[in-house]
C-alpha positions in Angstrom: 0.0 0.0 0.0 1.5 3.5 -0.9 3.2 5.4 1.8 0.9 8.0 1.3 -2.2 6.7 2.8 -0.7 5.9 6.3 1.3 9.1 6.5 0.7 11.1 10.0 0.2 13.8 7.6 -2.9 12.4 5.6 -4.2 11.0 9.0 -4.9 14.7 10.6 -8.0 15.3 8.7 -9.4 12.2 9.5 -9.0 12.9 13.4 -11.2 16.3 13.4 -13.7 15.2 11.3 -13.8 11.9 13.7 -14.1 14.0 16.5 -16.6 16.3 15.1 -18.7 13.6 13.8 -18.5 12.0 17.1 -20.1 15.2 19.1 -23.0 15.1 16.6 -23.7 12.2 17.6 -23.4 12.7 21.5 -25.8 15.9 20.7 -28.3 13.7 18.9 -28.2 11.5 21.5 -28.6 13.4 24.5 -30.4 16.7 23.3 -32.1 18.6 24.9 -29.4 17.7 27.7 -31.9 18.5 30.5 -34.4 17.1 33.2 -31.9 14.5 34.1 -32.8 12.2 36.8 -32.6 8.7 37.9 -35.9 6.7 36.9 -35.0 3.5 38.1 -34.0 1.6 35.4 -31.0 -0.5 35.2 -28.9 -0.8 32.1 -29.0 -4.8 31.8 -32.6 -4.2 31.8 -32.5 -2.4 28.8 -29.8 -4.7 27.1 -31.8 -8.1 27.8 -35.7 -6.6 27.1 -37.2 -8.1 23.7 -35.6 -6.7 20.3 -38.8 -5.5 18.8 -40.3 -4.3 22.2 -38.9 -0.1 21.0 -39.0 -1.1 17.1 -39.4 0.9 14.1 -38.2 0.6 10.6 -37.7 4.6 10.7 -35.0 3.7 13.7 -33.3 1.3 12.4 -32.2 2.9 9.1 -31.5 6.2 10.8 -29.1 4.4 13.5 -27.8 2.3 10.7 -27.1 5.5 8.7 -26.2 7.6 11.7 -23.3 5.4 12.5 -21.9 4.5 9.2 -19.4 7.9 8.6 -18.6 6.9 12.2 -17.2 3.6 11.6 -16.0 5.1 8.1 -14.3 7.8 9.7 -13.0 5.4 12.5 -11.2 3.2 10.4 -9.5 5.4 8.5 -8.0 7.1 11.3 -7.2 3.7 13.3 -5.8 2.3 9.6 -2.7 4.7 9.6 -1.4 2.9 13.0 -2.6 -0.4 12.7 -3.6 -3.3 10.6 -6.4 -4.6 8.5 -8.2 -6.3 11.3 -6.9 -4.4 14.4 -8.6 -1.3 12.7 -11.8 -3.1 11.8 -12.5 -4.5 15.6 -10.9 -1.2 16.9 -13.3 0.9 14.2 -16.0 -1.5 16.0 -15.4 -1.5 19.6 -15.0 2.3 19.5 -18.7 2.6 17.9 -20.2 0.1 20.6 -18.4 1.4 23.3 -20.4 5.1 21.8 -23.4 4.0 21.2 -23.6 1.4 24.6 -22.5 4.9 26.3 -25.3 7.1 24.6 -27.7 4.8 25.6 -26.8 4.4 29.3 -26.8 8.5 29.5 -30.4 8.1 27.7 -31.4 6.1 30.9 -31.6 9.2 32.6 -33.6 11.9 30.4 -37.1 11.1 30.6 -37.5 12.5 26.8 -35.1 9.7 25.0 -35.7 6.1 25.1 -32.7 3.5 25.8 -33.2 0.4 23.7 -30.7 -2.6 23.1 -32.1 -2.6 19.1 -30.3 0.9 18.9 -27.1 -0.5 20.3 -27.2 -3.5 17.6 -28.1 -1.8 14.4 -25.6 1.5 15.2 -23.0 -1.5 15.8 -24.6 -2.4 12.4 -23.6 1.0 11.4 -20.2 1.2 12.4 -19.1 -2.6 11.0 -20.6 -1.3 7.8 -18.7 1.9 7.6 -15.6 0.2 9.1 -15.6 -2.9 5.9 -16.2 0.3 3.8 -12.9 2.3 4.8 -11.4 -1.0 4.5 -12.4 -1.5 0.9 -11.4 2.6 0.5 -7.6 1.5 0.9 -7.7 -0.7 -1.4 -8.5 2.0 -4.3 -5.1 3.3 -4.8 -6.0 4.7 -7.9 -8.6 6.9 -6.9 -7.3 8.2 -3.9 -4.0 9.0 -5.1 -6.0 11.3 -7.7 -7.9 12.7 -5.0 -4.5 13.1 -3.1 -3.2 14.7 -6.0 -6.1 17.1 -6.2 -6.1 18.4 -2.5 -2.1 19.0 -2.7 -2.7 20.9 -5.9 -5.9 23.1 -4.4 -5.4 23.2 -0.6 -2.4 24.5 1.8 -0.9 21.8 4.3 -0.1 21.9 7.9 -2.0 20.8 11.3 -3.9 24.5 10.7 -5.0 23.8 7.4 -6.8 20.5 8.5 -8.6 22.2 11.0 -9.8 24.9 8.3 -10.8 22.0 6.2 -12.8 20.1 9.0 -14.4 23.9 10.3 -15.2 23.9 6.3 -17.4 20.1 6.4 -18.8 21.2 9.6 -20.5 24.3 8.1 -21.3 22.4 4.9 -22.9 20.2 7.3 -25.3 22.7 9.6 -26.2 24.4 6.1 -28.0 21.3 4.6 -30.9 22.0 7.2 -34.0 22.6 4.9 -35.9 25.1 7.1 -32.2 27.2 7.3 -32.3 29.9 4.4 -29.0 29.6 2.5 -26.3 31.0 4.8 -29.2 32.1 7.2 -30.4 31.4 10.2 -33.8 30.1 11.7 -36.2 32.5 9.8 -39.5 31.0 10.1 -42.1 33.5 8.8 -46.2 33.1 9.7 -46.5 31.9 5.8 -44.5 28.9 6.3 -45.9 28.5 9.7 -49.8 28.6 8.5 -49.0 27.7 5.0 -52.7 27.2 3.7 -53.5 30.7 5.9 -53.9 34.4 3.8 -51.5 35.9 5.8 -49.6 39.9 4.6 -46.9 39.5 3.0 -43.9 39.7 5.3 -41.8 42.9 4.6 -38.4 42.7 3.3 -35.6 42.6 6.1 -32.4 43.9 5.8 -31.1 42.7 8.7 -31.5 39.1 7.8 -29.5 39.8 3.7 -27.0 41.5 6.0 -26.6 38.0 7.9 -26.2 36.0 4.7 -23.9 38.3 3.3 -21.5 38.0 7.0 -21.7 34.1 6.5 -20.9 34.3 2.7 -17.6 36.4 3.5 -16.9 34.5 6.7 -17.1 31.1 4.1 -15.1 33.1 1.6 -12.7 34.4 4.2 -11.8 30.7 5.0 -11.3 29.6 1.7 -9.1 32.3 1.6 -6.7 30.7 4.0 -7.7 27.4 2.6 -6.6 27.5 -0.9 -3.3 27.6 -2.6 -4.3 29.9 -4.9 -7.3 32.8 -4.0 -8.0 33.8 -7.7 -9.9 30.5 -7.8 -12.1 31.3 -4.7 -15.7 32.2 -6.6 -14.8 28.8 -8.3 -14.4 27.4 -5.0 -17.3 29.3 -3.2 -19.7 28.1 -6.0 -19.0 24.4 -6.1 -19.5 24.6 -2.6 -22.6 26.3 -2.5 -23.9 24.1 -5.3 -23.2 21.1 -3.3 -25.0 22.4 -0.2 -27.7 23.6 -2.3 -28.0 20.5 -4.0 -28.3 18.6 -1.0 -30.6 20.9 0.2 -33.1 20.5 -2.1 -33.1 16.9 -2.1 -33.6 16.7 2.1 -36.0 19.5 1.4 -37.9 17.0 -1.1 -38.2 14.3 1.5 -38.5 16.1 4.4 -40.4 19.4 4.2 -44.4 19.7 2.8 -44.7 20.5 -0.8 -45.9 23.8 0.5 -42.2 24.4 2.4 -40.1 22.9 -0.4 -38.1 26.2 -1.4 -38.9 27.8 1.9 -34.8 28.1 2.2 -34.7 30.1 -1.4 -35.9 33.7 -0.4 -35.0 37.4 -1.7 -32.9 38.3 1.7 -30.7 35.4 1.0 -30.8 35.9 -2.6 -29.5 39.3 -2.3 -27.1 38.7 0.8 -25.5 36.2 -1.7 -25.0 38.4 -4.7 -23.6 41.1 -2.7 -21.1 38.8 -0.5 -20.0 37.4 -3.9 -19.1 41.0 -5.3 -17.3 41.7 -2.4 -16.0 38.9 -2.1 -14.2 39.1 -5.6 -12.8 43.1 -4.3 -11.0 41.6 -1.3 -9.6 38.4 -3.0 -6.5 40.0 -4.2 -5.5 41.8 -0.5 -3.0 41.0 1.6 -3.1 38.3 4.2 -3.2 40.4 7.4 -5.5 42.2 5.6 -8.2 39.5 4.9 -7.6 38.3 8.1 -8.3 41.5 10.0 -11.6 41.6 7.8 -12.4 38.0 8.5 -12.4 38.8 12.2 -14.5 41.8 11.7 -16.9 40.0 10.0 -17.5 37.6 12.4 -18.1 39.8 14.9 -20.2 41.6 13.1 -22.1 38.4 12.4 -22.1 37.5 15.8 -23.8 40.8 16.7 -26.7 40.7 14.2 -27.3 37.1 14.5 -27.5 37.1 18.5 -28.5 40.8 19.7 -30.6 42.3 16.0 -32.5 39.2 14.2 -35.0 37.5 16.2 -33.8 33.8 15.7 -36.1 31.5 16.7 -36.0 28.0 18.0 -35.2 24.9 16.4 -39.4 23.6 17.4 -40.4 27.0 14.8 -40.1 24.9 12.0 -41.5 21.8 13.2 -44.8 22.9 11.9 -43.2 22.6 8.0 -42.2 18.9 7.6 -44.0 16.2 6.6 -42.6 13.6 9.1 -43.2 13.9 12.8 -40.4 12.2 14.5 -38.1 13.9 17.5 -35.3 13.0 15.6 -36.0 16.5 13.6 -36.1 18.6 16.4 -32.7 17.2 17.4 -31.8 17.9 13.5 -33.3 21.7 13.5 -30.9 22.2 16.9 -28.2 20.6 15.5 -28.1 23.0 12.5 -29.3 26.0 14.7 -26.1 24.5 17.0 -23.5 24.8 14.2 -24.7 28.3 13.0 -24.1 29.4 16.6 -20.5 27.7 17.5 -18.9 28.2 13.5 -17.8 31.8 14.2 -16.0 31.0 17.4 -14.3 28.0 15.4 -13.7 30.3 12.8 -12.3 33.4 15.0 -9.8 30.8 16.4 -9.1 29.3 13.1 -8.2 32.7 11.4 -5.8 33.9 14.9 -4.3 30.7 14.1 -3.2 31.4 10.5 -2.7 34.9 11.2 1.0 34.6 10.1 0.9 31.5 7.7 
């Protein structure tokens, strides 16, 4: 196997997004994180009552799902230290261990449910993802390629990683179909009374001036990302295309027909277009200089996002999807969770490369 794939430099990136993916899942898990108290159960209880006593098939493919990138993502990182096998039980024990853990903690919140079927299919999960990083070492061809690529577009160093792994984690809290691109929770009485004949809302500048922030803040770490920042509109739209992309299709399967381009609306429309112009002015500054204006923009984000735009909860779009499970309100505060901790992450990832 080429040196390449078990170098300690190739493994970094594997380790953040590991970790993050891990904390989603400990937030899933355990949110709302509150009314804890002992309701006198014991955990072997739980791990010897009948299989199909909690069961549904929306359950079982959601833990199955949930914990796949886990066990993907865990034996790619154990793979640059140890074997074949070693990696595969390790990739294994670690998701058990998790998901045993999660479910123990769910013992004591009177709003989750502990159930040995979730503890078998995530386990599921996690073997699944772990054969799959398995099979993934195996394609020399491709990931050399894809090697070649992220050498030829990205910086390197332990700071870059991060940048890349802050980068998947917003990706990740934007696919949220009640999120307006690059918004935040802006749930208007239409979408909450769809069928009702409510005003029209009046245009908010205050919520365009939000997009625009997170546009720049996104652009800003491309910025520090890419070898080259003439090719950061390229960059910037294949990104947004992805998320968009994505968006649309959760949108399709999880919103009403009514809500399905709820997240397409003129504020964001025109916070985009004016975040890409001036985007494409400070491209060509210095680095202090774009990283000065990073940090301003993030704080300037921070300030209209928390004390100017009435953000409401993650339960304020409930009322537009189709499906009914708690799993979505754990998905809206997810997103809504990710919105609010990226511009910390991102104020400590640009002091970090202030002098790269």
């Amino acid at each position: 196997m080429p040196e390449f794939f078990f170098s300690e430099s190739r493994a970094r990136l594997r380790i953040w997004l590991t970790l993050v993916y891990t904390l989603f899942i400990v937030y899933a898990s355990l949110s709302p994180f509150t009314g804890w108290r002992d309701q006198g159960l014991h955990f072997t209880e739980v791990i010897r009552q009948p299989l199909l006593l909690t069961y549904t098939a929306f359950d079982v493919i959601l833990n199955l799902l949930a914990y796949l990138p886990l066990g993907l993502l865990l034996g790619l990182a154990l793979r640059v230290r140890l074997g074949a096998l070693p990696s595969l039980l390790g990739a294994c024990a670690l998701g058990i261990v998790l998901s045993a853990g999660m479910e123990f903690l769910q013992m004591y919140l009177p709003m989750r449910t502990s159930s040995n079927l979730d503890v078998l299919t995530n386990a599921s999960g996690t073997l699944a993802g772990a054969l799959l990083a398995l099979s993934i070492t195996r394609w020399t061809r491709w990931y050399d390629r894809l090697t070649r690529w992220r050498d030829h577009t990205f910086l390197h160093g332990t700071k870059m990683d991060f940048g890349l792994a802050l980068l998947a984690l917003w990706m990740f809290g934007q696919i949220n179909p009640s999120l307006p691109m690059l918004g935040n929770v802006f749930i208007s009485e239409v979408a909450r009374q769809p069928f009702a004949a409510v005003a029209s809302a009046p245009f908010n500048g205050w919520e365009s001036a939000a997009v625009l922030l997170n546009l720049l803040m996104l652009g800003t770490l491309l910025l520090t990302l890419l070898r080259n920042p003439a090719t950061v509109i390229n960059a910037l739209l294949l990104v947004l295309t992805s998320v968009a992309l994505v968006k649309f299709i959760t949108a399709a399967v999880l919103l009403k027909s009514s809500a399905m381009l709820l997240w397409v609306n003129s504020e964001a429309m025109l916070g985009i277009l004016l975040g890409s112009v001036l985007l494409l002015a400070i491209r060509g500054l210095p680095h202090s200089r774009i990283i000065l204006l990073g940090v301003v923009q993030t704080l300037g984000y921070i300030v209209i996002a928390h004390f100017v735009l009435d953000s409401h909860t993650p339960a304020a779009a409930m009322s537009i999807y189709h499906w009914h499970y708690g799993h979505l309100l754990n998905y809206n505060g997810l997103a809504q969770t990710i919105t609010l901790v990226f511009p910390a992450l991102l104020l400590l990832h640009l002091w970090r490369v202030r002098n790269v």
